[in-house]
Backbone as JSON Lines, residues from 0, in Angstrom:
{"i":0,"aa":"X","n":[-78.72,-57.94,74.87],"ca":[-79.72,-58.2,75.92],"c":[-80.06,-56.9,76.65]}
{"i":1,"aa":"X","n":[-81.26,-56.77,77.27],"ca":[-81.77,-55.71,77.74],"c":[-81.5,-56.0,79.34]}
{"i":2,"aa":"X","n":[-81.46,-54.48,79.83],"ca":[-81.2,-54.55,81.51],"c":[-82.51,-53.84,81.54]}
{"i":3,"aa":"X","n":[-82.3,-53.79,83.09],"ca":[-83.65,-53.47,83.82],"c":[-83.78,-51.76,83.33]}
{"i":4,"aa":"X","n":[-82.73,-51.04,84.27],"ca":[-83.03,-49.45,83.77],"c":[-83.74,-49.27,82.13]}
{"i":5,"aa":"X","n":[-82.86,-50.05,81.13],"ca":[-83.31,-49.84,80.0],"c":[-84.61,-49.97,79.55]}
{"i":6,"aa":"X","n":[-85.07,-51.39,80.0],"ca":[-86.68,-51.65,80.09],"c":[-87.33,-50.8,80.94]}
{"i":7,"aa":"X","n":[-87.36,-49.91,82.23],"ca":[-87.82,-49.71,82.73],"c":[-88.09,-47.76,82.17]}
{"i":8,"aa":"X","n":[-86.76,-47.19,81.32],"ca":[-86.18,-45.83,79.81],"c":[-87.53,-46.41,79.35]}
{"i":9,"aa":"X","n":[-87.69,-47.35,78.79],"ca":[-88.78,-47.25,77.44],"c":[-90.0,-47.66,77.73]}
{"i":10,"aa":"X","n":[-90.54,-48.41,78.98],"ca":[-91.61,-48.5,79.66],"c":[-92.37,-46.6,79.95]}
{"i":11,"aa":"X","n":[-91.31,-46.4,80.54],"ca":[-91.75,-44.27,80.78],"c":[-91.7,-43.75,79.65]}
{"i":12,"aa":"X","n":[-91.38,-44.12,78.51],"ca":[-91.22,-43.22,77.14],"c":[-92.35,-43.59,76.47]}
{"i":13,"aa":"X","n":[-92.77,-44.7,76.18],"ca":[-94.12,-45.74,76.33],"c":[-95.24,-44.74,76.85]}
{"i":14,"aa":"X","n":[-95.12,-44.57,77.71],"ca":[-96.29,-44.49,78.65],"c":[-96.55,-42.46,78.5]}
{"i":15,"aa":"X","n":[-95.26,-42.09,78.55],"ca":[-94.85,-40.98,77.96],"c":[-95.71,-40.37,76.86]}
{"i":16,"aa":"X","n":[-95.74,-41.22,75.63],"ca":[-96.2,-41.11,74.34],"c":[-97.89,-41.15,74.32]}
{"i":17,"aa":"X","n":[-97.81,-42.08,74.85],"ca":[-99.2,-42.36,74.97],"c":[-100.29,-41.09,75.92]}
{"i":18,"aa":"X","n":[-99.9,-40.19,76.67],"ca":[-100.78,-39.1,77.35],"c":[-100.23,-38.19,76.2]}
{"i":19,"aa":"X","n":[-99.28,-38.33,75.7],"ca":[-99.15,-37.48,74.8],"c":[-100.05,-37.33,73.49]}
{"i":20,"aa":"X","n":[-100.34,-38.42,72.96],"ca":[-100.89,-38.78,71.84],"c":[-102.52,-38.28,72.76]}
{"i":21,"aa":"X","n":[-102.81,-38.71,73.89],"ca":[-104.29,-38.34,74.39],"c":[-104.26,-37.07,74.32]}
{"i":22,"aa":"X","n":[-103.73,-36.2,75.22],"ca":[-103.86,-34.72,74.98],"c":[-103.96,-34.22,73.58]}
{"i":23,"aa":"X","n":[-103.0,-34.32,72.51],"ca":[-103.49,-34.19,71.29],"c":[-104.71,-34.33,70.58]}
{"i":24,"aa":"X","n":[-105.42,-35.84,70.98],"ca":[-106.96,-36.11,70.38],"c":[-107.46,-34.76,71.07]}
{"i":25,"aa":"X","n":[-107.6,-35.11,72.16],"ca":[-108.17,-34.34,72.97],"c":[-108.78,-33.16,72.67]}
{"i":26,"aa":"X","n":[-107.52,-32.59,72.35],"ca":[-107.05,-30.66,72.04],"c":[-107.91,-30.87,70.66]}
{"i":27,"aa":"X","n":[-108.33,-32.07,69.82],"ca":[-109.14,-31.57,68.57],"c":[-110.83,-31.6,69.15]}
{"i":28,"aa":"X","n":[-110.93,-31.65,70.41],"ca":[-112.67,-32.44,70.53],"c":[-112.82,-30.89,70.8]}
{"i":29,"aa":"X","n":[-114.11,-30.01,70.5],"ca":[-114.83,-29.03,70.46],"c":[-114.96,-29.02,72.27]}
{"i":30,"aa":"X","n":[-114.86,-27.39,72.71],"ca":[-115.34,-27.4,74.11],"c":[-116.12,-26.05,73.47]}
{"i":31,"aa":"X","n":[-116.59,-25.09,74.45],"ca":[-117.52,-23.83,74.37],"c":[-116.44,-22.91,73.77]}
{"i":32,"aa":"X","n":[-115.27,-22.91,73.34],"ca":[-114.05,-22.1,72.9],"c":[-113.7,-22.15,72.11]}
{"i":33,"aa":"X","n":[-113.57,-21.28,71.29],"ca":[-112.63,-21.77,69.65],"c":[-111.25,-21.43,69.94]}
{"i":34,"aa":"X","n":[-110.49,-22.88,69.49],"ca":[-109.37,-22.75,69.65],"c":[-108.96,-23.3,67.91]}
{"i":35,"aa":"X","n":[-107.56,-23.11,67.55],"ca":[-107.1,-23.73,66.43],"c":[-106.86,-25.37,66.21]}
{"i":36,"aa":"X","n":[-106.49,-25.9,67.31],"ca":[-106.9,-27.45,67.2],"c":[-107.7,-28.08,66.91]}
{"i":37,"aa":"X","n":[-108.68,-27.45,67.29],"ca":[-110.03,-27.99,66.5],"c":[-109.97,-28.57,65.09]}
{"i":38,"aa":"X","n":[-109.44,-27.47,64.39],"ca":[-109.23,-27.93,63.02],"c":[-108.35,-28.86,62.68]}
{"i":39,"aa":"X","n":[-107.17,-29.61,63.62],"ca":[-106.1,-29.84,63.22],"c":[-106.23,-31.4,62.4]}
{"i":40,"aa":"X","n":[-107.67,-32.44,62.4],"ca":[-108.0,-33.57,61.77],"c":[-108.41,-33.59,60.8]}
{"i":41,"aa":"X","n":[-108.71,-31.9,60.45],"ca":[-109.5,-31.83,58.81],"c":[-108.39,-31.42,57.8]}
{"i":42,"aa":"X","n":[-108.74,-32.75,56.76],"ca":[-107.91,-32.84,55.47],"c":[-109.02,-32.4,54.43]}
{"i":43,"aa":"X","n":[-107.97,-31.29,53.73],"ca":[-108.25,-30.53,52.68],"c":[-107.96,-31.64,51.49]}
{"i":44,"aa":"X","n":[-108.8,-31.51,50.4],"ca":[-108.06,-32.6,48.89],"c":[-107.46,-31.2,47.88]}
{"i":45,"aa":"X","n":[-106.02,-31.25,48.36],"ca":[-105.39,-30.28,47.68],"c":[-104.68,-30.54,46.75]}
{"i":46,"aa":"X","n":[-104.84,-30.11,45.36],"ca":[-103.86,-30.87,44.0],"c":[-103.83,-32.36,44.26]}
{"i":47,"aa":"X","n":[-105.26,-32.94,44.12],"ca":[-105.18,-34.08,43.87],"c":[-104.81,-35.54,45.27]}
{"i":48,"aa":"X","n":[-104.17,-34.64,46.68],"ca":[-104.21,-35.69,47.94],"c":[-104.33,-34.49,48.74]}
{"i":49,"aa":"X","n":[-105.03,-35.57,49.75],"ca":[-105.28,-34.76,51.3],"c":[-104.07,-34.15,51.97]}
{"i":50,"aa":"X","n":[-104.63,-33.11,52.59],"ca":[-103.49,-32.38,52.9],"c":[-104.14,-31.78,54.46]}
{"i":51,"aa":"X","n":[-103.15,-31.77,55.43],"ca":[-103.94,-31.24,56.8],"c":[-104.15,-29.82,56.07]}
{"i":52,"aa":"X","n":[-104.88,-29.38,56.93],"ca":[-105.53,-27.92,56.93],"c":[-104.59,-26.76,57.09]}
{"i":53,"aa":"X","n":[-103.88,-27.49,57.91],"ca":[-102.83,-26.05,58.69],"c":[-101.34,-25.92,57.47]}
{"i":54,"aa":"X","n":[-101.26,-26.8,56.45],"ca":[-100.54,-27.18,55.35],"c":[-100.73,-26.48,54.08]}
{"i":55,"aa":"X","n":[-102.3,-26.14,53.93],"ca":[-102.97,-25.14,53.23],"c":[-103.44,-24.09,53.6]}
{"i":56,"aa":"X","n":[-103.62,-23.48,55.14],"ca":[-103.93,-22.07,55.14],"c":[-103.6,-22.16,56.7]}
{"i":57,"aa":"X","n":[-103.77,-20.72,56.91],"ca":[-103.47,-20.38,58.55],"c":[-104.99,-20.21,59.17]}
{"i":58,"aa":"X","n":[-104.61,-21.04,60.07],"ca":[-105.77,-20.98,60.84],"c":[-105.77,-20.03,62.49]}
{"i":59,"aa":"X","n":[-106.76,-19.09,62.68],"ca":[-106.55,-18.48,63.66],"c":[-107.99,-18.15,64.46]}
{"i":60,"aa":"X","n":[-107.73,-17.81,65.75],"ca":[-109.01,-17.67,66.51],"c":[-109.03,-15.78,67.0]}
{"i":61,"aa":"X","n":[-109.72,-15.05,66.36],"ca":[-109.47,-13.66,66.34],"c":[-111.02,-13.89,67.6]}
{"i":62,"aa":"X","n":[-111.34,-14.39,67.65],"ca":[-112.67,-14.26,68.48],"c":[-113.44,-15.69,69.55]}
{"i":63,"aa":"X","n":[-113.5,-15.32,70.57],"ca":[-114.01,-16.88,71.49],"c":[-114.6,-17.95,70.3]}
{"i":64,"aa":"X","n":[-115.67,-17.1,69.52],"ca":[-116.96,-17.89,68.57],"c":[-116.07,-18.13,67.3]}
{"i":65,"aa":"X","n":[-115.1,-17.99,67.06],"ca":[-115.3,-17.54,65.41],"c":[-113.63,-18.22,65.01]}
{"i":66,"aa":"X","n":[-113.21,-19.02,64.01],"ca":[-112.17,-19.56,63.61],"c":[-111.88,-18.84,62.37]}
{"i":67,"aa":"X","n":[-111.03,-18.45,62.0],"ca":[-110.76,-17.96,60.69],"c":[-109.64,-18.75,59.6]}
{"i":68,"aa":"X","n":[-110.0,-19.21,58.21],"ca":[-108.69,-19.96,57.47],"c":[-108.86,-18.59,56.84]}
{"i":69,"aa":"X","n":[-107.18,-18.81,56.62],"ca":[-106.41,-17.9,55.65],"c":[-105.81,-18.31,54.33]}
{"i":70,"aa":"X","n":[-106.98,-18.96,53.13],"ca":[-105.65,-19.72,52.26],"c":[-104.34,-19.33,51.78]}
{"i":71,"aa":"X","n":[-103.56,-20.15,52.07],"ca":[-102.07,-19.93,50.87],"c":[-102.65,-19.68,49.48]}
{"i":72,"aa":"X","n":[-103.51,-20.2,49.19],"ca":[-103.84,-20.09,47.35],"c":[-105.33,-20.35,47.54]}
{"i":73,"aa":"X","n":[-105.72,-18.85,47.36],"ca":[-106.98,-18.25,47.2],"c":[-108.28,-19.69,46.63]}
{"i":74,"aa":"X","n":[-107.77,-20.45,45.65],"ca":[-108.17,-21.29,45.22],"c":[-108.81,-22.27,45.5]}
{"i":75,"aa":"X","n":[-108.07,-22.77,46.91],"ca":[-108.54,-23.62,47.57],"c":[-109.1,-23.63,48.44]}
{"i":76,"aa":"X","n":[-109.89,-22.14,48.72],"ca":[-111.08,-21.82,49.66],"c":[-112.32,-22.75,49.2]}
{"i":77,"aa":"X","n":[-112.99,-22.99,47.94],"ca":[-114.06,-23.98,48.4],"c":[-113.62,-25.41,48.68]}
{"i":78,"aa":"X","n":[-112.53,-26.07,48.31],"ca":[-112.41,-27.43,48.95],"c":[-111.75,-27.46,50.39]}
{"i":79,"aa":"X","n":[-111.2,-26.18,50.88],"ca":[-111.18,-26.22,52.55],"c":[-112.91,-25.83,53.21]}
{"i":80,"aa":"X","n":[-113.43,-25.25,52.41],"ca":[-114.88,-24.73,53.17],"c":[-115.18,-26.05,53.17]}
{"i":81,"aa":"X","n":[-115.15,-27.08,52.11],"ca":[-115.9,-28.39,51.79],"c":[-115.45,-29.35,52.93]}
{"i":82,"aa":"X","n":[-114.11,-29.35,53.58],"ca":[-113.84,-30.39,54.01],"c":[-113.91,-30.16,55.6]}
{"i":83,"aa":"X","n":[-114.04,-28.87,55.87],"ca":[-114.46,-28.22,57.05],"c":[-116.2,-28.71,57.3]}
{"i":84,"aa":"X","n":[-116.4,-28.5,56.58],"ca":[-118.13,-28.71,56.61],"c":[-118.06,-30.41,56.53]}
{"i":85,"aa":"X","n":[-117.48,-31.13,56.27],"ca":[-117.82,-32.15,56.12],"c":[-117.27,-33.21,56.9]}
{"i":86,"aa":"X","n":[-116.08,-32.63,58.02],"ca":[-115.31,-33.08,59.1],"c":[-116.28,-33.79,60.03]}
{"i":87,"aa":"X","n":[-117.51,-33.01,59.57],"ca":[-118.45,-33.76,61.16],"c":[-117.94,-33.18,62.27]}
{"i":88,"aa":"X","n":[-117.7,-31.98,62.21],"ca":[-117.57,-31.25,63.89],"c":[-119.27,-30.22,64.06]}
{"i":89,"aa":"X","n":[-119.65,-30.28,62.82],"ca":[-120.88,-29.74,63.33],"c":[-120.75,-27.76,63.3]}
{"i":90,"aa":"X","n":[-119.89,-27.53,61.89],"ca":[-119.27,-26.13,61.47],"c":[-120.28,-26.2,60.17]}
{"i":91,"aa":"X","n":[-120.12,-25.06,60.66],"ca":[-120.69,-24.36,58.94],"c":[-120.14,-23.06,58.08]}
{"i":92,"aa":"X","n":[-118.44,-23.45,57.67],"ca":[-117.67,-22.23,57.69],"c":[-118.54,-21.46,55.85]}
{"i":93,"aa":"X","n":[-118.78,-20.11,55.81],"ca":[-118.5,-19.44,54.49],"c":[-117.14,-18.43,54.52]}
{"i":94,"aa":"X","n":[-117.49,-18.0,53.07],"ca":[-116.01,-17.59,52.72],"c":[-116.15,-16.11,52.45]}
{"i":95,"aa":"X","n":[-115.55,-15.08,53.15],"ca":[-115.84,-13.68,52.66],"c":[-114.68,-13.35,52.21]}
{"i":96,"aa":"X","n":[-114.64,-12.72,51.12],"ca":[-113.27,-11.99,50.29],"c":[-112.15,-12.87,50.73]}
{"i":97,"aa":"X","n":[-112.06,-14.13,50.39],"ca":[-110.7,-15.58,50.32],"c":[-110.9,-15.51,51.66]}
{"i":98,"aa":"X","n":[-111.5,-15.25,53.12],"ca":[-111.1,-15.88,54.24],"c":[-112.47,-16.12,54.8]}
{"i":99,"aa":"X","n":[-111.97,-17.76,55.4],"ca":[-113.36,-18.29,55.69],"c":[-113.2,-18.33,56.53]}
{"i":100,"aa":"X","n":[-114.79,-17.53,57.49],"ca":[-114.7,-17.55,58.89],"c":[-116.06,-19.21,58.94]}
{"i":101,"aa":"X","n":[-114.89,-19.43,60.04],"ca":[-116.18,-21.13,60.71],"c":[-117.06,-19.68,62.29]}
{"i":102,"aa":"X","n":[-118.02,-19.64,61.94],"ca":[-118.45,-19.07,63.77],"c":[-118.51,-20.42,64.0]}
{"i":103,"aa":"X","n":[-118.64,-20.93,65.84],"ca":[-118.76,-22.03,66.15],"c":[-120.22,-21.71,67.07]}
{"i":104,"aa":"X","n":[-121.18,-22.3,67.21],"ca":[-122.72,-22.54,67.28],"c":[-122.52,-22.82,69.22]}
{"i":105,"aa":"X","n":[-123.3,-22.08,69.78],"ca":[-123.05,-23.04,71.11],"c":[-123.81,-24.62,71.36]}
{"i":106,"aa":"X","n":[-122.91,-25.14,72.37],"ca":[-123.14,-26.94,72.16],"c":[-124.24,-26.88,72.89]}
{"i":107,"aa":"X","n":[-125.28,-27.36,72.23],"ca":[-126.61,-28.05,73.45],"c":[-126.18,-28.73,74.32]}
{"i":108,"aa":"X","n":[-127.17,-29.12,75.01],"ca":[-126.43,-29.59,76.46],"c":[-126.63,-31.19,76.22]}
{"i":109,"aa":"X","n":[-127.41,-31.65,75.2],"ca":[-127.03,-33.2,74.42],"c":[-125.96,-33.04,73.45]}
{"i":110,"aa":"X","n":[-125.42,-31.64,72.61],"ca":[-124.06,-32.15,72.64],"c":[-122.88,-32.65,73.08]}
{"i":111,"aa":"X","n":[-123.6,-31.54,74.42],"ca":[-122.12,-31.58,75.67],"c":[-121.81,-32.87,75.77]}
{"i":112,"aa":"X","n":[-122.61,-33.43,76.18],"ca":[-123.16,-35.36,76.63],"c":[-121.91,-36.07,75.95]}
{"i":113,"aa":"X","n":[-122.42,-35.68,74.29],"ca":[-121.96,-36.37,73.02],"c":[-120.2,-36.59,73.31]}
{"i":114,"aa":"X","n":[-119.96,-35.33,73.74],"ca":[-118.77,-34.83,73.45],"c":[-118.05,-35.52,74.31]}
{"i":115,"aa":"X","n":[-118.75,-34.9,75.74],"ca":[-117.81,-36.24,76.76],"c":[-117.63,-37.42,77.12]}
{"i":116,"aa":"X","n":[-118.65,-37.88,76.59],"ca":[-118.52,-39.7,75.97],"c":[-117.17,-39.64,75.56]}
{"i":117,"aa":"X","n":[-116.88,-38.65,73.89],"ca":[-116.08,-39.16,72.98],"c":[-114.38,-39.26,73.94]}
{"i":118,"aa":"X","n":[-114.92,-37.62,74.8],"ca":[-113.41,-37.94,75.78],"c":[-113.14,-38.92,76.58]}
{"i":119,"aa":"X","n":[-114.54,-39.5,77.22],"ca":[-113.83,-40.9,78.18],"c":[-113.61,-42.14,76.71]}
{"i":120,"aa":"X","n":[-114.08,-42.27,75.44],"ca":[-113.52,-43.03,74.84],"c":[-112.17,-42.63,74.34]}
{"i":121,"aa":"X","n":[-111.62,-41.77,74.06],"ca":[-110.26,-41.14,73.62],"c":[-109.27,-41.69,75.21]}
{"i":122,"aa":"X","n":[-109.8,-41.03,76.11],"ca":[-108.98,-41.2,77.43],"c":[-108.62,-42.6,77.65]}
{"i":123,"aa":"X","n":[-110.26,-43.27,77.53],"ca":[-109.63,-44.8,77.6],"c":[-108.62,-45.76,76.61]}
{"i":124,"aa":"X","n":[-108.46,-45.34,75.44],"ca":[-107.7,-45.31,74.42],"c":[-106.4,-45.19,74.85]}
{"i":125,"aa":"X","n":[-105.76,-43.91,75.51],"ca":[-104.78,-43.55,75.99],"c":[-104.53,-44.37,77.29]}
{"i":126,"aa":"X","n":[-105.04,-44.87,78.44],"ca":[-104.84,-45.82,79.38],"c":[-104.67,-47.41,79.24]}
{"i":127,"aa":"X","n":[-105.19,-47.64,78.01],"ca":[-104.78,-49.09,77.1],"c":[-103.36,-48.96,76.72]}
{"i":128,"aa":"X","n":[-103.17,-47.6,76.31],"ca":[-102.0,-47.5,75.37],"c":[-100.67,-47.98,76.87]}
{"i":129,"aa":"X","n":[-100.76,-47.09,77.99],"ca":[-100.32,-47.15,78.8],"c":[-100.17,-48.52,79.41]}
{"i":130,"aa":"X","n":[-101.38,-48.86,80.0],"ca":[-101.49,-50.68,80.39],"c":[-100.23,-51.33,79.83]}
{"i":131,"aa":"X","n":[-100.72,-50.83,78.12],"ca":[-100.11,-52.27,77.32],"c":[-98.8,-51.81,77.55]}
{"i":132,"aa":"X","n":[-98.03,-50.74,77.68],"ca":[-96.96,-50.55,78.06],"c":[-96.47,-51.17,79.43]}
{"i":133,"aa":"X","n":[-97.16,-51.12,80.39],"ca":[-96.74,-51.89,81.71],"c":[-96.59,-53.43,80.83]}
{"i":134,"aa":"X","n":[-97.77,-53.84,80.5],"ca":[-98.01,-55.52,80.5],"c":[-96.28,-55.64,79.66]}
{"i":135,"aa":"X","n":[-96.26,-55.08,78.43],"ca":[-95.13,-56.04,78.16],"c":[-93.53,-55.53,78.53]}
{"i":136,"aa":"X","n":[-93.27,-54.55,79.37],"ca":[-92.19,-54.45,80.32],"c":[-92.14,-55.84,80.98]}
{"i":137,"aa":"X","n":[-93.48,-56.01,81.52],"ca":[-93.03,-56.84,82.91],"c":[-92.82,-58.06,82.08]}
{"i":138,"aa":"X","n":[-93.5,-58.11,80.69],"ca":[-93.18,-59.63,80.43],"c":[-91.62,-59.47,79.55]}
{"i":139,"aa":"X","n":[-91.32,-58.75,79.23],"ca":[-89.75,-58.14,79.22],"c":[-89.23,-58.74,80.41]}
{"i":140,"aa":"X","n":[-89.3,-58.22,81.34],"ca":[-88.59,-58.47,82.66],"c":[-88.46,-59.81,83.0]}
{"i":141,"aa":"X","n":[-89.94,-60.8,82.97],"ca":[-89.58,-62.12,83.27],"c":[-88.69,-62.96,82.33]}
{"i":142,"aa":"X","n":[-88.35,-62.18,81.19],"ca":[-87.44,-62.9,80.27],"c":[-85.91,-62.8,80.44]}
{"i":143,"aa":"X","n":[-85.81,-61.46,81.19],"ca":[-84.2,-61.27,81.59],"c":[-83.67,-62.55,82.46]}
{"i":144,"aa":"X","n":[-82.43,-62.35,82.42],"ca":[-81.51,-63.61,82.04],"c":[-80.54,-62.79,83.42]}
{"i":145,"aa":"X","n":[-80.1,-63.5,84.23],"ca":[-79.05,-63.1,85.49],"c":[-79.67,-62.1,86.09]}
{"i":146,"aa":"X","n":[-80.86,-62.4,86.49],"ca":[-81.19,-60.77,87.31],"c":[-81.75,-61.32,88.53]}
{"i":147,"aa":"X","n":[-81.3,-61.1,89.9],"ca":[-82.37,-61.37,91.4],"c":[-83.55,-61.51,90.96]}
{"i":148,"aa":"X","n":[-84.41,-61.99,92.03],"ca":[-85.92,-62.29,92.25],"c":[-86.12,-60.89,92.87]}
{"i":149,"aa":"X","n":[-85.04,-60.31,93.63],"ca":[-85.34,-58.7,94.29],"c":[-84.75,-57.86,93.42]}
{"i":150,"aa":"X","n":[-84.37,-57.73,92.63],"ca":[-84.45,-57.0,91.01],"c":[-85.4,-56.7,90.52]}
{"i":151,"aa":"X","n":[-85.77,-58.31,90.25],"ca":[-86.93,-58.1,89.15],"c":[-88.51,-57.45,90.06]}
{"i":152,"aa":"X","n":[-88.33,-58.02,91.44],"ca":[-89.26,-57.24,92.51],"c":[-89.33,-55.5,92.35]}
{"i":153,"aa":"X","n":[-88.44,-55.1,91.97],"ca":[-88.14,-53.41,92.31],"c":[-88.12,-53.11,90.94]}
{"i":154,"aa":"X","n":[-87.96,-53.88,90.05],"ca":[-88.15,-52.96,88.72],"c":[-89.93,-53.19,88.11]}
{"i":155,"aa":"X","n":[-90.88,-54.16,88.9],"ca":[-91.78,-54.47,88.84],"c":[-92.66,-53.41,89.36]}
{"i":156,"aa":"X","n":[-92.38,-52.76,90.61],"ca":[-92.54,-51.79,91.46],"c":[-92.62,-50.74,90.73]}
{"i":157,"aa":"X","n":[-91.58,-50.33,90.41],"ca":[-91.18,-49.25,89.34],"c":[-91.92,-49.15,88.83]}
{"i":158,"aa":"X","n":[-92.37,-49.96,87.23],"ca":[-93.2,-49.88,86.18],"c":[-94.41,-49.79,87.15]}
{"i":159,"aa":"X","n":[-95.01,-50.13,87.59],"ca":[-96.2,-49.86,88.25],"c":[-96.82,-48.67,89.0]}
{"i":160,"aa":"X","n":[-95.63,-48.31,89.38],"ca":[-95.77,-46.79,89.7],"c":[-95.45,-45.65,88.72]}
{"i":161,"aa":"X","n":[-95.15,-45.86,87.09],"ca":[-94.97,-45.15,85.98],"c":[-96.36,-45.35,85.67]}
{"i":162,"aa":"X","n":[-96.91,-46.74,85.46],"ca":[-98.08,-46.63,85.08],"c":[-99.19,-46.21,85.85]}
{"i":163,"aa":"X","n":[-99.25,-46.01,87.29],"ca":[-100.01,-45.35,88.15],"c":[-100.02,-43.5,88.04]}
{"i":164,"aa":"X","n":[-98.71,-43.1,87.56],"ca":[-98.83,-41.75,87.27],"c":[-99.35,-41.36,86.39]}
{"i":165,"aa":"X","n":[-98.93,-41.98,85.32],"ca":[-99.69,-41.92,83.69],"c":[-100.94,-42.35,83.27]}
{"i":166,"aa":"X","n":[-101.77,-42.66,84.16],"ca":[-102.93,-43.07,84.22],"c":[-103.4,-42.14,84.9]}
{"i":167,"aa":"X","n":[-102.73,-41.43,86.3],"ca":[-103.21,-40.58,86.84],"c":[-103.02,-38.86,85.94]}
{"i":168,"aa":"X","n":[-102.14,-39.21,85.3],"ca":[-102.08,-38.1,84.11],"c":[-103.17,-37.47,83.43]}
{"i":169,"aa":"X","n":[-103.51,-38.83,82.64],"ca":[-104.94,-39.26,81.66],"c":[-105.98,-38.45,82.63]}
{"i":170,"aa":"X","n":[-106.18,-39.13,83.7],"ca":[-107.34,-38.83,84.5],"c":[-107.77,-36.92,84.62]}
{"i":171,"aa":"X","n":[-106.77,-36.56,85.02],"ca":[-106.58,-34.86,85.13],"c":[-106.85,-34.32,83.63]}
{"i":172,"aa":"X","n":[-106.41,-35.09,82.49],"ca":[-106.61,-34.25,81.35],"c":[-108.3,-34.37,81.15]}
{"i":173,"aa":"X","n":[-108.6,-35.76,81.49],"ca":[-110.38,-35.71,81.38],"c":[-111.2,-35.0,82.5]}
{"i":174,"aa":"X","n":[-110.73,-34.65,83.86],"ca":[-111.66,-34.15,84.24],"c":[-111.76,-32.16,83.94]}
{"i":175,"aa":"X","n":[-110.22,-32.12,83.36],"ca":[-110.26,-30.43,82.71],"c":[-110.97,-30.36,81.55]}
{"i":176,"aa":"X","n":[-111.16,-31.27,80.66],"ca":[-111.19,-31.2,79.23],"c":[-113.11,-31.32,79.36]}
{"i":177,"aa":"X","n":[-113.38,-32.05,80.42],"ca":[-114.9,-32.17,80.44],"c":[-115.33,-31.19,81.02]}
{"i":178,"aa":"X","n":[-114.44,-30.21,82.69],"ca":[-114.95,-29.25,82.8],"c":[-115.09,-27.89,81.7]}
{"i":179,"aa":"X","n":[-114.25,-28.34,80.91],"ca":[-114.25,-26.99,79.53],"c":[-115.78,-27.26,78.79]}
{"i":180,"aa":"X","n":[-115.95,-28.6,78.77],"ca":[-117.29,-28.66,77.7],"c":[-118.21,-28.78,77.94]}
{"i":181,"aa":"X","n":[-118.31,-28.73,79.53],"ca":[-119.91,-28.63,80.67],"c":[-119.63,-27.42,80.91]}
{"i":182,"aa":"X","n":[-118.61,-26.09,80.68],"ca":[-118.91,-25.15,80.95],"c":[-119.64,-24.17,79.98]}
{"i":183,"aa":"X","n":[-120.88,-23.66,80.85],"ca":[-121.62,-22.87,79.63],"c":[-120.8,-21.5,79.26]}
């Protein structure tokens, strides 16, 4: 049987995971900066299965505009150019002597738009994830077996104020992540 602290360990680990998992999307959505995350959703078809990108070559940012892959095996420069180009980030990497530079294009200001939609849908994604972590603690909690009515009051409390931080978490990563991609 579960106690309260314990439900209350995996309610924060829960909730934990979940800004975690947001910042990650996040770190792949395009702002005015080239960073290496960007790339980190594009699968290469290497010997036959997809393979992340960073699995087949090094990816690096030598310049604000400009991403550079480095293949492990020279070879698989046109099916990383291919799957780069075809990620739908809106790249158009070529390949000079085995290393393909992506430049990155600046975002119109109806990209920008585009973009921060996709973050309040990602963000809200991550605050579901959270929610659903409160909702079934507490219905955890009404199932415990020998516990006060002022127990279950204060561990109710608790979770609610895990999920008030972690929501307030979320919130801070969207209003940085949107000031990065409204900044010209």
């Amino acid at each position: 049987m579960s106690t309260i602290p314990e439900l209350t360990k995996h309610a924060r680990e829960a909730m934990h995971r979940a800004v975690e998992s947001t910042k990650r999307e996040l770190s792949t959505i395009r702002s005015g900066k080239a960073t290496t995350s960007l790339l980190d959703l594009v699968r290469v078809d290497a010997y036959g299965s997809p393979a992340p990108l960073n699995q087949v070559g090094l990816v690096s940012a030598p310049e604000p505009r400009l991403l550079t892959v480095q293949p492990f095996d020279k070879s698989l420069a046109p099916a990383i150019e291919k799957a780069i180009r075809e990620a739908d980030l809106g790249l158009n990497p070529s390949t000079q002597s085995g290393t393909i530079r992506v430049p990155l294009p600046p975002l119109s200001e109806e990209r920008r738009k585009e973009l921060v939609k996709v973050v309040h849908k990602l963000a809200e994604e991550g605050r579901i994830a959270v929610r659903h972590a409160r909702t079934d603690t507490l219905a955890r909690l009404k199932k415990l077996e020998h516990t006060s009515a002022d127990d279950e009051k204060r561990a109710e409390k608790e979770v609610q104020k895990l999920h008030d931080e972690h929501i307030k978490q979320i919130d801070g990563l969207i209003r940085s992540k949107e000031a990065e991609i409204m900044e010209v």
